[in-house]
Biopython code that builds the backbone (N, CA, C, O; Angstrom):
import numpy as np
from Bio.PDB.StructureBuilder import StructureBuilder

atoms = [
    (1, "UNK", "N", (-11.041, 21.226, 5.000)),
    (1, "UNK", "CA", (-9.891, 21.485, 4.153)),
    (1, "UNK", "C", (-9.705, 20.334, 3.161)),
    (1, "UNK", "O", (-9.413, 19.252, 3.671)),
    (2, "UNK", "N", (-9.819, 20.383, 1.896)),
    (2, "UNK", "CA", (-9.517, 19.612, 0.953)),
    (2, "UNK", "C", (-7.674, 19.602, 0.673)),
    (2, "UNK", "O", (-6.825, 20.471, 0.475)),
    (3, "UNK", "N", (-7.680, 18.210, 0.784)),
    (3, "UNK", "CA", (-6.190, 17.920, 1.129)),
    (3, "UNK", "C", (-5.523, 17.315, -0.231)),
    (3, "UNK", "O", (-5.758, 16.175, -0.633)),
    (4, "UNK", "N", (-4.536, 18.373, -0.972)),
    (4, "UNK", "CA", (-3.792, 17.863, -2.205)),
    (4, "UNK", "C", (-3.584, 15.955, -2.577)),
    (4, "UNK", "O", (-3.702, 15.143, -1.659)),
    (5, "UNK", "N", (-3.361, 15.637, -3.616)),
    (5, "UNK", "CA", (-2.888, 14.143, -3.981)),
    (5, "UNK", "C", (-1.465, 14.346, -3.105)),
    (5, "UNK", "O", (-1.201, 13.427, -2.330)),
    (6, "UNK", "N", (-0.802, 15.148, -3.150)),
    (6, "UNK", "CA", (0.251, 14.516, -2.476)),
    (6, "UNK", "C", (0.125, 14.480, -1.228)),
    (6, "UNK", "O", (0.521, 13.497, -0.603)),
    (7, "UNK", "N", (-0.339, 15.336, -0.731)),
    (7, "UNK", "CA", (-0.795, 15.263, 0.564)),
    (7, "UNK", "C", (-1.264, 14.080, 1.193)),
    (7, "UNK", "O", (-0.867, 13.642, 2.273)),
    (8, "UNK", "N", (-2.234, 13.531, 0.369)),
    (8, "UNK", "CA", (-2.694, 11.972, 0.543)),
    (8, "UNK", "C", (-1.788, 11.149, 0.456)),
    (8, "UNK", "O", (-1.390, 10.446, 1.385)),
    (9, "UNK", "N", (-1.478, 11.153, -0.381)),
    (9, "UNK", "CA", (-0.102, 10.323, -0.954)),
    (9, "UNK", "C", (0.899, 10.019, 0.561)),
    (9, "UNK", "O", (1.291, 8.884, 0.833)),
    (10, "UNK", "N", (1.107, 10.840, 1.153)),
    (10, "UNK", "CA", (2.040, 11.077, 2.126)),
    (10, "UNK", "C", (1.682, 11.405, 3.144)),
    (10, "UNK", "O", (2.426, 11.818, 4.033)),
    (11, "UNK", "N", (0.179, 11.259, 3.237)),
    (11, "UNK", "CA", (-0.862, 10.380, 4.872)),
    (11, "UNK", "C", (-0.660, 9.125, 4.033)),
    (11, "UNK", "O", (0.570, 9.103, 4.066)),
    (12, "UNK", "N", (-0.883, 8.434, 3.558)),
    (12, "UNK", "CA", (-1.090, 7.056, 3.446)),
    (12, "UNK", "C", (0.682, 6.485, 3.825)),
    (12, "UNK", "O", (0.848, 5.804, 4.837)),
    (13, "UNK", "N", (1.663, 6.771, 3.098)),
    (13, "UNK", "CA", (2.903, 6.696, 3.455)),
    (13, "UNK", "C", (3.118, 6.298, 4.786)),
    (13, "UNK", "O", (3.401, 5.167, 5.182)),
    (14, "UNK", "N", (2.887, 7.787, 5.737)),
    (14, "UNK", "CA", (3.142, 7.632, 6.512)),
    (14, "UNK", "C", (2.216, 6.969, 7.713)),
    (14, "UNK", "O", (2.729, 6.923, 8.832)),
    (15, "UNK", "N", (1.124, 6.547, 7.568)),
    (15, "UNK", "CA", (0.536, 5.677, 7.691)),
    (15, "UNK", "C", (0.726, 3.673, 7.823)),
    (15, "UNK", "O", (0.479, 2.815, 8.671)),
    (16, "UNK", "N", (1.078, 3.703, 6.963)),
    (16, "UNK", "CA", (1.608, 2.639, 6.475)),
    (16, "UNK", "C", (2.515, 1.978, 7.303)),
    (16, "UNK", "O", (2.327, 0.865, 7.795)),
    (17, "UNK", "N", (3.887, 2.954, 7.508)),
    (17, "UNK", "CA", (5.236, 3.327, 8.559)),
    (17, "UNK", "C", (4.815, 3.470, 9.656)),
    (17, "UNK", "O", (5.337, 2.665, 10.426)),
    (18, "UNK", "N", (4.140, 4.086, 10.098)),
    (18, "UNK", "CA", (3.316, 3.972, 11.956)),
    (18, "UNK", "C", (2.861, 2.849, 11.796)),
    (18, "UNK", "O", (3.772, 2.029, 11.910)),
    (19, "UNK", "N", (1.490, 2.186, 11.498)),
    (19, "UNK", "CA", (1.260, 1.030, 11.357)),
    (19, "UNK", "C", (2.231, -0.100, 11.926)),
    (19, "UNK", "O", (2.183, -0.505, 13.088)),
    (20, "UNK", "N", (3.212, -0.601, 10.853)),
    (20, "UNK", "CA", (4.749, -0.993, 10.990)),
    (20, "UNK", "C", (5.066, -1.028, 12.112)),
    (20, "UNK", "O", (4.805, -1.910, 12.930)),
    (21, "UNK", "N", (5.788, 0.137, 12.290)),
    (21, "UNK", "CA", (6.554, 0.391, 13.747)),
    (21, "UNK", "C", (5.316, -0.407, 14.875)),
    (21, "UNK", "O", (5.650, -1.368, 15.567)),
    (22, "UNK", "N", (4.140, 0.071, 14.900)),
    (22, "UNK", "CA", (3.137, -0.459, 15.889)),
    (22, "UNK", "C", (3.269, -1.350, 16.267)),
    (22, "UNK", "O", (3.630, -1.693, 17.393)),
    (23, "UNK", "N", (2.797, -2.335, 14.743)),
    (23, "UNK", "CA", (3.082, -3.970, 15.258)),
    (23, "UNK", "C", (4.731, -4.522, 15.605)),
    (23, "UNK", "O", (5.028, -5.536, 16.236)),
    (24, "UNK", "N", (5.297, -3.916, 15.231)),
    (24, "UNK", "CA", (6.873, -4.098, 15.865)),
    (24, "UNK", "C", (6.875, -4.437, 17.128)),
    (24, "UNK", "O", (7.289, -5.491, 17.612)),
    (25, "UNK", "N", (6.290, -3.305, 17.796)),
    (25, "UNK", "CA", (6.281, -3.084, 19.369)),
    (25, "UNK", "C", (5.290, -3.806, 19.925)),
    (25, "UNK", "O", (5.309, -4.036, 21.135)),
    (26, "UNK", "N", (4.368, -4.227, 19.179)),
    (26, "UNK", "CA", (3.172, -5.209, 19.706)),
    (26, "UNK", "C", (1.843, -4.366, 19.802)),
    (26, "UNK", "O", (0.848, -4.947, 20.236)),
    (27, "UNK", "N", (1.777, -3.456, 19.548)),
    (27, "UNK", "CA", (0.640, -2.712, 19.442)),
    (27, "UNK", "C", (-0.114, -2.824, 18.879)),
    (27, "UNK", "O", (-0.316, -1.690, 18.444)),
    (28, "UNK", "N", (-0.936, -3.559, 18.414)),
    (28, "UNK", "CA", (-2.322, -3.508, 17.478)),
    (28, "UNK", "C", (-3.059, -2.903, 17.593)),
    (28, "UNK", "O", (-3.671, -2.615, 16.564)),
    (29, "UNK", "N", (-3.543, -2.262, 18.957)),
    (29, "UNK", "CA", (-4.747, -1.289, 18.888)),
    (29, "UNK", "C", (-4.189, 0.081, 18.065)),
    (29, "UNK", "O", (-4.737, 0.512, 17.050)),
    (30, "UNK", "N", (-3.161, 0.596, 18.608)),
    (30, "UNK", "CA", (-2.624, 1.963, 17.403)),
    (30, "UNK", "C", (-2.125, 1.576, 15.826)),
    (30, "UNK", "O", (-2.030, 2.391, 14.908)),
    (31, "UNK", "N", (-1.851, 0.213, 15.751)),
    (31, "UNK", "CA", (-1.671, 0.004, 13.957)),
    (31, "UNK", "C", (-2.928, -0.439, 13.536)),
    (31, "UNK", "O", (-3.102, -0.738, 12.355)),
    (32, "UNK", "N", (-3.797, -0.513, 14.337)),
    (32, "UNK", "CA", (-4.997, -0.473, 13.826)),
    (32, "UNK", "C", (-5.279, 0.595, 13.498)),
    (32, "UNK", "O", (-5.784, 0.699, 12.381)),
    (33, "UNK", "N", (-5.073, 1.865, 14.336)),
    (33, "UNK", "CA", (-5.436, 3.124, 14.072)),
    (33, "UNK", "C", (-4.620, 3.787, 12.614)),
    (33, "UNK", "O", (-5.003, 4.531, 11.711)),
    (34, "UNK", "N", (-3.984, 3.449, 12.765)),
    (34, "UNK", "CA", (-3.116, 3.930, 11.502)),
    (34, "UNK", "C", (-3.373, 3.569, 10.280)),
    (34, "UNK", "O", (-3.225, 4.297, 9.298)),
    (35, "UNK", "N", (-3.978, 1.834, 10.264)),
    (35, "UNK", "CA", (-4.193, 1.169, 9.022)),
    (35, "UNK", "C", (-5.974, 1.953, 8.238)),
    (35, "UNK", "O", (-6.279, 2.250, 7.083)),
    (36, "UNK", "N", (-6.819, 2.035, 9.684)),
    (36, "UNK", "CA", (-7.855, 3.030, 8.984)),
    (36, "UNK", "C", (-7.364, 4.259, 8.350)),
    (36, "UNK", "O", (-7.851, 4.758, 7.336)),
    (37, "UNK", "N", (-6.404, 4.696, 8.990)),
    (37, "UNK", "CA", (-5.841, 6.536, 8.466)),
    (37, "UNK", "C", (-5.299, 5.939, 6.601)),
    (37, "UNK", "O", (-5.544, 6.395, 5.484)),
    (38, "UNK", "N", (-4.803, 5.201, 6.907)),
    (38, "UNK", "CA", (-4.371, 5.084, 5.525)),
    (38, "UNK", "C", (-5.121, 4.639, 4.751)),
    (38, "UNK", "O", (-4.976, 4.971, 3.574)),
    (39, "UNK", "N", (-6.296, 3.641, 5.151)),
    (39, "UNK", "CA", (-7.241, 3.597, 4.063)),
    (39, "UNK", "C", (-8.088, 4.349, 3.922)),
    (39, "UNK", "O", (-8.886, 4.127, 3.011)),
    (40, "UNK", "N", (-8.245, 5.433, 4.688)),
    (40, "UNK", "CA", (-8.813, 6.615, 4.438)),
    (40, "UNK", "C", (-8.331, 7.506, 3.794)),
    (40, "UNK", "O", (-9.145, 8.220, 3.209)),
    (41, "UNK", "N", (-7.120, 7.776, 3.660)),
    (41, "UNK", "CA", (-6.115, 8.512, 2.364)),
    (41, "UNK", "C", (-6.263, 7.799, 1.467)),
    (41, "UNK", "O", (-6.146, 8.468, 0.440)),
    (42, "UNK", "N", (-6.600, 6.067, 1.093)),
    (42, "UNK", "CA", (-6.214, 5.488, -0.279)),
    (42, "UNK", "C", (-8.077, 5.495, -1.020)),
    (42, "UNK", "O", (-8.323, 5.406, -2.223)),
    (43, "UNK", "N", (-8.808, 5.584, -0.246)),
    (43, "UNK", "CA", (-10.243, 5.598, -0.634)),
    (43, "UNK", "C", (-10.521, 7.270, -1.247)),
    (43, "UNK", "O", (-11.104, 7.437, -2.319)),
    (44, "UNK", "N", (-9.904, 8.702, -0.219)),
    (44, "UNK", "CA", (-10.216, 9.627, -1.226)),
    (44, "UNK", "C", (-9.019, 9.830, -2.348)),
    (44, "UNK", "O", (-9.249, 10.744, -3.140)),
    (45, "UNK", "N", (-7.476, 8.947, -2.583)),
    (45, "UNK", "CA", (-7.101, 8.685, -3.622)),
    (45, "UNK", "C", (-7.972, 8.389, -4.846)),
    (45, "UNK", "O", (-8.220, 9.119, -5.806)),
    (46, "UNK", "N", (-8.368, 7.173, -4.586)),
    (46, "UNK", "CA", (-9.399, 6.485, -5.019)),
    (46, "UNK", "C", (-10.339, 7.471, -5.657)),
    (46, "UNK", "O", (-10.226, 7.817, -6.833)),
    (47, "UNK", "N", (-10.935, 7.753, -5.135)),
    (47, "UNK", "CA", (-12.158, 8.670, -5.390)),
    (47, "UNK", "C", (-11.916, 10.187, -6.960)),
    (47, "UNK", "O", (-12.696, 10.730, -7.743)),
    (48, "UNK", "N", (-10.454, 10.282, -6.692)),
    (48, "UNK", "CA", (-9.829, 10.963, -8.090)),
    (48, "UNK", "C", (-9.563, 10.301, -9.234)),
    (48, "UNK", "O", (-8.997, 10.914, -10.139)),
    (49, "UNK", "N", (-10.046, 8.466, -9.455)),
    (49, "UNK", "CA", (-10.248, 8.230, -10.114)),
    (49, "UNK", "C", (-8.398, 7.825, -10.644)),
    (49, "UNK", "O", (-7.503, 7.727, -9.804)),
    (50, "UNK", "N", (-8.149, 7.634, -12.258)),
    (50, "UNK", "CA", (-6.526, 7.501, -12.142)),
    (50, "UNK", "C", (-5.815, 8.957, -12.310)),
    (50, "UNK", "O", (-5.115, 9.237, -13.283)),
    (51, "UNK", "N", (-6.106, 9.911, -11.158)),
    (51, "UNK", "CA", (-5.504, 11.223, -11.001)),
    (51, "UNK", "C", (-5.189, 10.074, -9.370)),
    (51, "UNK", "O", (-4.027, 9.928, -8.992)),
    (52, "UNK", "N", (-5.663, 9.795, -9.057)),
    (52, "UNK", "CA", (-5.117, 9.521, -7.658)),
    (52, "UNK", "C", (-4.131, 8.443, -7.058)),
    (52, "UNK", "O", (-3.441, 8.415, -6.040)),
    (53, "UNK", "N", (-4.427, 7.232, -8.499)),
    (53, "UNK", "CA", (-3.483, 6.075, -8.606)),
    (53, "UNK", "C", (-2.579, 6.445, -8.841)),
    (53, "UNK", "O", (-1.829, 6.464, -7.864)),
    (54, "UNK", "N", (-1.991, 6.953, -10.084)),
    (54, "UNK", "CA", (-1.131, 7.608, -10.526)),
    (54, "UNK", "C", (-0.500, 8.823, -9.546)),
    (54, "UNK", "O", (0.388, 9.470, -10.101)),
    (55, "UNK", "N", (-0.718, 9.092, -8.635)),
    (55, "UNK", "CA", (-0.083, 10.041, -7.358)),
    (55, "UNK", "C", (0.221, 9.169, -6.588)),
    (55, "UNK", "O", (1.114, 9.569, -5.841)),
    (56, "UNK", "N", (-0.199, 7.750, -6.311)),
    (56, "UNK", "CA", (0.091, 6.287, -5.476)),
    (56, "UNK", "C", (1.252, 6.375, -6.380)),
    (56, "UNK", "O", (2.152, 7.140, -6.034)),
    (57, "UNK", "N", (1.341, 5.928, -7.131)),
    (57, "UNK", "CA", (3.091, 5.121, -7.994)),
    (57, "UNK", "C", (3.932, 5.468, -7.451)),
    (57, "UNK", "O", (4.686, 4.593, -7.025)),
    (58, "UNK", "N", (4.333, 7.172, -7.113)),
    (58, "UNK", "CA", (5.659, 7.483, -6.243)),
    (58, "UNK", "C", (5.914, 6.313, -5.155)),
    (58, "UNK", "O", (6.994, 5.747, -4.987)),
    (59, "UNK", "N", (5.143, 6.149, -4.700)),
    (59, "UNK", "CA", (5.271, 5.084, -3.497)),
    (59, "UNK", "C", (5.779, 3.885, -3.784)),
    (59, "UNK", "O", (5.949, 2.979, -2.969)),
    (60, "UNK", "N", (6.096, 3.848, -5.244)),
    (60, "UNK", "CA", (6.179, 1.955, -5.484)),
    (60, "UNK", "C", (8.237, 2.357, -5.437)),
    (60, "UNK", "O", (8.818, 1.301, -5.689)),
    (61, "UNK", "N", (9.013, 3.246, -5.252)),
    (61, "UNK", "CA", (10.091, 3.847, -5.361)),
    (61, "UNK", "C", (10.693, 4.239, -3.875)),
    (61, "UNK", "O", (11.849, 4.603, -3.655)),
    (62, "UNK", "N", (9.434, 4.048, -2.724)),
    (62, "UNK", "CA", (9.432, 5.142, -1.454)),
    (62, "UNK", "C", (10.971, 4.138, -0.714)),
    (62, "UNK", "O", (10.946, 2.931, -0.955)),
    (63, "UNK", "N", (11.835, 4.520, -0.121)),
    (63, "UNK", "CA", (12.809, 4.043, 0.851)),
    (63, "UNK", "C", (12.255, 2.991, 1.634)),
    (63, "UNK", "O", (12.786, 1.881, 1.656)),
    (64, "UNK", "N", (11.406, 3.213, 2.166)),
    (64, "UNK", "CA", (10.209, 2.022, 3.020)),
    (64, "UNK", "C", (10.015, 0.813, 2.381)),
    (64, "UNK", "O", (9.491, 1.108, 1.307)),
    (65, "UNK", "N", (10.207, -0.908, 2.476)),
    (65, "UNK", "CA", (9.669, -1.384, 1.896)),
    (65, "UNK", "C", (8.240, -2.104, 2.160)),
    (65, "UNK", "O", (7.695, -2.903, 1.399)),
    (66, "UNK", "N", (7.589, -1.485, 3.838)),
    (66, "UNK", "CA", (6.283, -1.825, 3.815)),
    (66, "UNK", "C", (5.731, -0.544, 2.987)),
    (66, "UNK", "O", (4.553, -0.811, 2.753)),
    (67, "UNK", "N", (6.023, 0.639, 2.474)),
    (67, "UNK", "CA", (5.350, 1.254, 1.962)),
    (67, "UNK", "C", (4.970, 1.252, 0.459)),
    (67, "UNK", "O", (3.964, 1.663, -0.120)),
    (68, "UNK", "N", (6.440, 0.479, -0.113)),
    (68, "UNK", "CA", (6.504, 0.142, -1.486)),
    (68, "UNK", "C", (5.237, -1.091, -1.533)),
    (68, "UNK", "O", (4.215, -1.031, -2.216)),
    (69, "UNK", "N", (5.637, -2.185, -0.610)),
    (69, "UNK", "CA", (4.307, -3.175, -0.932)),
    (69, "UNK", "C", (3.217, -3.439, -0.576)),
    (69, "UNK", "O", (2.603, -4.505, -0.624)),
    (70, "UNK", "N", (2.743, -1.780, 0.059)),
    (70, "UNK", "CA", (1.485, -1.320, 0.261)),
    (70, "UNK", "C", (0.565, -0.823, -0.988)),
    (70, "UNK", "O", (-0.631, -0.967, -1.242)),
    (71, "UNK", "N", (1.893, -0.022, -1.812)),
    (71, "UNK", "CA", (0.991, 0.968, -2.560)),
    (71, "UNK", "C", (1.247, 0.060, -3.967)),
    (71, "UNK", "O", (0.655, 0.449, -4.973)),
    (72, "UNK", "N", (2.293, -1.392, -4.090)),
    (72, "UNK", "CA", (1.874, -2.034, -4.712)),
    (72, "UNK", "C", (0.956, -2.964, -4.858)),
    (72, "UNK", "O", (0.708, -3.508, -5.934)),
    (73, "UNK", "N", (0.314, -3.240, -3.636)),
    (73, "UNK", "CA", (-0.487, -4.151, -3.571)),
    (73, "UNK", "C", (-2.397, -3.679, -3.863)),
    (73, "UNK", "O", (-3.438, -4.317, -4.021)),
    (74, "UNK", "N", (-2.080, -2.509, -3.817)),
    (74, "UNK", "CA", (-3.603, -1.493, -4.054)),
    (74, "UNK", "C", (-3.037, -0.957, -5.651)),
    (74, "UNK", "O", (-3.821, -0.329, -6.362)),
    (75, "UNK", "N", (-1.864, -1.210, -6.051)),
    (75, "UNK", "CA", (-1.467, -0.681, -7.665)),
    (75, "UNK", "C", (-1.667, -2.299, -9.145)),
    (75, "UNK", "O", (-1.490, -2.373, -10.361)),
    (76, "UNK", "N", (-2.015, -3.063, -8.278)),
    (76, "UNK", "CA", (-2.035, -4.551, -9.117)),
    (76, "UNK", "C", (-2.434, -3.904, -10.328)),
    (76, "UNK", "O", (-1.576, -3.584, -11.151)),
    (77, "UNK", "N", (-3.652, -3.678, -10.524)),
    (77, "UNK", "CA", (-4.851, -3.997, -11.560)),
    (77, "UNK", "C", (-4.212, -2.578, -12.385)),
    (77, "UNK", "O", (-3.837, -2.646, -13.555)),
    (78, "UNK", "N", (-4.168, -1.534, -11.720)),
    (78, "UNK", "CA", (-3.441, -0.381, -12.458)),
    (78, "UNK", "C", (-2.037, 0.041, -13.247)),
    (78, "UNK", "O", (-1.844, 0.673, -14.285)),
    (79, "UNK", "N", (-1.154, -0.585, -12.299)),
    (79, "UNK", "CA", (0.103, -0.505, -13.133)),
    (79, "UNK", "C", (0.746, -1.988, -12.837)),
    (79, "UNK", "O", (1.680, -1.986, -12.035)),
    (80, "UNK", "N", (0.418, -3.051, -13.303)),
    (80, "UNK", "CA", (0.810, -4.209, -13.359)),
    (80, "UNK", "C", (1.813, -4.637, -13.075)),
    (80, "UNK", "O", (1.980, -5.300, -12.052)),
    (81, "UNK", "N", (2.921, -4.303, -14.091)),
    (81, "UNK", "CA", (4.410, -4.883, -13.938)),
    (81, "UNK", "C", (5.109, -4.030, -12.874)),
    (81, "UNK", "O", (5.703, -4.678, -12.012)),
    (82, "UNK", "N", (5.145, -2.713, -12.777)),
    (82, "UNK", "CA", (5.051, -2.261, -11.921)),
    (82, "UNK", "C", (4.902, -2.474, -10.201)),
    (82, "UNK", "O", (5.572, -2.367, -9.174)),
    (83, "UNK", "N", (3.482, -2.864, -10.686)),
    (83, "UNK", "CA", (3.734, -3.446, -9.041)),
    (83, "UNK", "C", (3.944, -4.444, -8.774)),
    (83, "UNK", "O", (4.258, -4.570, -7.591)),
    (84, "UNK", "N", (3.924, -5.491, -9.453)),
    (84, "UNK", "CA", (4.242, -6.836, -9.581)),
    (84, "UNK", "C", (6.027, -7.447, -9.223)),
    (84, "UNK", "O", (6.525, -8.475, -8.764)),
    (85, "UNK", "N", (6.425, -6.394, -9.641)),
    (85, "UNK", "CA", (8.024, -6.175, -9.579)),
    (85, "UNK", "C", (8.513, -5.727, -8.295)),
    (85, "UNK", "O", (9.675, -5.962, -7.963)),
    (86, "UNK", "N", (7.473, -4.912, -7.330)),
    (86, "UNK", "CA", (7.707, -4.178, -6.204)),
    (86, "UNK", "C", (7.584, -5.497, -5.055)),
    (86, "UNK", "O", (8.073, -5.648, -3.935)),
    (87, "UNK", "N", (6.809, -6.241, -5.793)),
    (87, "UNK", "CA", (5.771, -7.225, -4.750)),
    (87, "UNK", "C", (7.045, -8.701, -4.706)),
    (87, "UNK", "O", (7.334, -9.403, -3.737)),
    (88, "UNK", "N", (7.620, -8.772, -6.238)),
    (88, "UNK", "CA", (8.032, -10.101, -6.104)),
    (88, "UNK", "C", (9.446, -9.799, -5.636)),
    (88, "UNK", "O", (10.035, -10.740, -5.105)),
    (89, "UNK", "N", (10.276, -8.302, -5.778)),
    (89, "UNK", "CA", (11.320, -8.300, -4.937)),
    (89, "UNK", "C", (11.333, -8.666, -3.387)),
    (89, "UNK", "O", (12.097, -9.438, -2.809)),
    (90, "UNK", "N", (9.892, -7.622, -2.668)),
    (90, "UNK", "CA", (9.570, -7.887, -1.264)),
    (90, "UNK", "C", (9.523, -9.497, -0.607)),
    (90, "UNK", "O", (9.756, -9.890, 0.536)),
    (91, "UNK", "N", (9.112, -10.244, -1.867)),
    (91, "UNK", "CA", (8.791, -11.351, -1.213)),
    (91, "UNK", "C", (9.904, -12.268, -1.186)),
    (91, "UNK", "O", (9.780, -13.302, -0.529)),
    (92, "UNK", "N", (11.030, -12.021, -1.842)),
    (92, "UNK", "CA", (12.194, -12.451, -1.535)),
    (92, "UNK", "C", (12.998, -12.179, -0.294)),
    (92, "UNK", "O", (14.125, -12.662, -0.186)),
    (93, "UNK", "N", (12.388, -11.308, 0.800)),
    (93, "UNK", "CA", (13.236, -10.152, 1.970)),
    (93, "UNK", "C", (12.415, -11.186, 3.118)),
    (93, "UNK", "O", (12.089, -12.359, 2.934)),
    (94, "UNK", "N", (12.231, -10.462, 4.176)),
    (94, "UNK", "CA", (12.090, -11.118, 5.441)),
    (94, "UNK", "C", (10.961, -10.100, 5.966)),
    (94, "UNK", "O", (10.854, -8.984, 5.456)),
    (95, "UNK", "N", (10.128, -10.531, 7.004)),
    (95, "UNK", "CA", (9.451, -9.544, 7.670)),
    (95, "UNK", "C", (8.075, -9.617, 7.189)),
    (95, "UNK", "O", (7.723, -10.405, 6.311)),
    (96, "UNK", "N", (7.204, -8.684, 7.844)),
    (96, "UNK", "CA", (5.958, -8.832, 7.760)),
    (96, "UNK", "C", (5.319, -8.128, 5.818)),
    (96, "UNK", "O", (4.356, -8.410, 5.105)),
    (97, "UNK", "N", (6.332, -7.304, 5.700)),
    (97, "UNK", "CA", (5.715, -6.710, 4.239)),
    (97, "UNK", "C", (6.422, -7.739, 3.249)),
    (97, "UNK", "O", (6.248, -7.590, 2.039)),
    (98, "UNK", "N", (7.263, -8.842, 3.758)),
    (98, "UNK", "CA", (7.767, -9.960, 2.564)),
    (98, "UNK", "C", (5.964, -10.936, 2.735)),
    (98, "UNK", "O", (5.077, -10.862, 1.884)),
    (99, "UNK", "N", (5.922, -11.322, 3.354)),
    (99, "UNK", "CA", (4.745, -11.912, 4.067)),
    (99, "UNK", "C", (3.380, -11.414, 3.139)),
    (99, "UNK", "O", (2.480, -12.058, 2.599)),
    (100, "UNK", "N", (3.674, -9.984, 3.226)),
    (100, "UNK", "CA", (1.917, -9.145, 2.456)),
    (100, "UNK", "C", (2.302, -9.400, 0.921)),
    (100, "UNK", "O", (1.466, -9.637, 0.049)),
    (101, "UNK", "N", (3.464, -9.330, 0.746)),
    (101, "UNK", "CA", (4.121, -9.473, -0.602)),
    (101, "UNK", "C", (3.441, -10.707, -1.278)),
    (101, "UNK", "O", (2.603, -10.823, -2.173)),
    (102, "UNK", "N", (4.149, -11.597, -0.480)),
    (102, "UNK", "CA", (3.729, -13.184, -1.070)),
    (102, "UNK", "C", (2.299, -13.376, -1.534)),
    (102, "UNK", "O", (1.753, -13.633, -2.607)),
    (103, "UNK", "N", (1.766, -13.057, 0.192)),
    (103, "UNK", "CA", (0.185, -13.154, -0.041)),
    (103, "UNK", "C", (-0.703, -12.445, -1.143)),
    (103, "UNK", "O", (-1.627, -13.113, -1.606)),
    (104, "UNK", "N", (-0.547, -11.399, -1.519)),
    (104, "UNK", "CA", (-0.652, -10.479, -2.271)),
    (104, "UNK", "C", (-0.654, -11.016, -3.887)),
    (104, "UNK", "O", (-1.520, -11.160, -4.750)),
    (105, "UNK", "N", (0.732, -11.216, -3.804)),
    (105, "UNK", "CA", (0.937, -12.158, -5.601)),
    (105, "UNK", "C", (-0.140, -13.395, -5.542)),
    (105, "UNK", "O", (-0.613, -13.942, -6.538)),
    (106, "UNK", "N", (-0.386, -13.671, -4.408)),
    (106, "UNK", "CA", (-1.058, -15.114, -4.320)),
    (106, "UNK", "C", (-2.461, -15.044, -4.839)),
    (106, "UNK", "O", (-3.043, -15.743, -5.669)),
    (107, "UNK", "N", (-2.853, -14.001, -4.123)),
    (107, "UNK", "CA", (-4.296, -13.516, -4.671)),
    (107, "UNK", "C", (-4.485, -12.803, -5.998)),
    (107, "UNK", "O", (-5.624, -12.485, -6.343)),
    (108, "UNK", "N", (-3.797, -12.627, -6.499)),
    (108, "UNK", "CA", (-3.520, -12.264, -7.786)),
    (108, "UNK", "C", (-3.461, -13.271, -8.709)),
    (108, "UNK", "O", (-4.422, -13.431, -9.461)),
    (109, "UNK", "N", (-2.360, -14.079, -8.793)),
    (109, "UNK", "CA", (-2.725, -15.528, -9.540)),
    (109, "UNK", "C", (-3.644, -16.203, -9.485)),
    (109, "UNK", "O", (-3.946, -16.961, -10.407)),
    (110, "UNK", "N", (-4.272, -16.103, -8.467)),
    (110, "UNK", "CA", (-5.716, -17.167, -8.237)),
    (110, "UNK", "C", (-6.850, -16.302, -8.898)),
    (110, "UNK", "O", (-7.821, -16.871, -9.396)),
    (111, "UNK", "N", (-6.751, -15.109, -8.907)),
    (111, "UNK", "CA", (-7.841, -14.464, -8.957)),
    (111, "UNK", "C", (-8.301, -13.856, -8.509)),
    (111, "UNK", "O", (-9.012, -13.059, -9.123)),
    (112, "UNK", "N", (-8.198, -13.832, -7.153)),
    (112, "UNK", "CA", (-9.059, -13.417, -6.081)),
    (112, "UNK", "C", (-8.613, -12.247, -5.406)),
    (112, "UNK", "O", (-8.912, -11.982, -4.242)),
    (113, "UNK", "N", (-7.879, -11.533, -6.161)),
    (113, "UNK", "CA", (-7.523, -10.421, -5.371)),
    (113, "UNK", "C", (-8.500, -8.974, -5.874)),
    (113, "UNK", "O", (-8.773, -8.624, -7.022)),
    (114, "UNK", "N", (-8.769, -8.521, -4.960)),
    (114, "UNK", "CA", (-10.248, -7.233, -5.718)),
    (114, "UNK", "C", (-9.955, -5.697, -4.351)),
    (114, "UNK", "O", (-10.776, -5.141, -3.622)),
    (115, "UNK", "N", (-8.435, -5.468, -4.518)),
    (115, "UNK", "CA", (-8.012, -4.231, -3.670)),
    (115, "UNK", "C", (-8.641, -3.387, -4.331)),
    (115, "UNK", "O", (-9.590, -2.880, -3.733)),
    (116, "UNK", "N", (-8.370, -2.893, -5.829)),
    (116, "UNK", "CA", (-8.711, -1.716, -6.336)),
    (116, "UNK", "C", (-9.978, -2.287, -7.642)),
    (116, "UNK", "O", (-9.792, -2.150, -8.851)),
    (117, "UNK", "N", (-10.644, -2.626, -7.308)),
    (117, "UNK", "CA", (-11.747, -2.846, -8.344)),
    (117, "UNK", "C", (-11.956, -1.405, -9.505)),
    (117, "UNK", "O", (-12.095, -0.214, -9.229)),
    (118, "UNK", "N", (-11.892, -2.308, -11.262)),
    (118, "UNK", "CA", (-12.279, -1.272, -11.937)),
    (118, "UNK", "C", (-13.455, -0.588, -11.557)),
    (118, "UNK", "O", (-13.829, 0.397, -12.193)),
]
sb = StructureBuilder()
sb.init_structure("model")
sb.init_model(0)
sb.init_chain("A")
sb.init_seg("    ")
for serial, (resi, resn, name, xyz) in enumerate(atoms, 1):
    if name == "N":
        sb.init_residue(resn, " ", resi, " ")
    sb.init_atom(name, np.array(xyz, "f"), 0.0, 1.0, " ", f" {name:<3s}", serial, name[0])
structure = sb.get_structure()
């Protein structure tokens, strides 16, 4: 079954949010499981080329803020300010997605960040 952009869109989401909750509870072996599910929704994103990034952006808006600085942190190179804005609010907050936030901008200023390669 070939599965719509939004569809993806909202495995990766919710992905993201299990993940989360996982390590909350101490679980790493199931937010492990979750973190493949979602990069397996963001790779056949990916694969639509910017039909699929552009179905990511809803996410930079989502209620979640590990989900906002998920799908900003794979949105750098594509919608810039955008996600840049998602990333430097997060990193002002507390918690593990302020944390991905920081790191995230970090690798970005240096250079070295290569999530979504042209």
């Amino acid at each position: 079954m070939v599965k719509s952009l939004k569809d993806l869109v909202d495995e990766f989401a919710e992905n993201v949010a299990a993940q989360t909750e996982s390590v909350n509870r101490g679980d790493a072996k199931t937010g492990n499981k979750h973190a493949n599910r979602y990069i397996a929704a963001l790779k056949k994103l990916r694969s639509k080329g910017d039909a699929g990034r552009d179905a990511l952006v809803v996410l930079l808006k989502h209620p979640r803020q590990d989900v906002r600085v998920m799908a900003a942190a794979f949105l750098l190179r594509y919608r810039t300010a955008e996600a840049k804005a998602v990333l430097e609010t997060a990193a002002n907050g507390n918690g593990v997605s302020s944390i991905g936030a920081i790191m995230t901008l970090k690798r970005w200023e240096d250079g070295t960040w290569n999530l979504d390669p042209e």
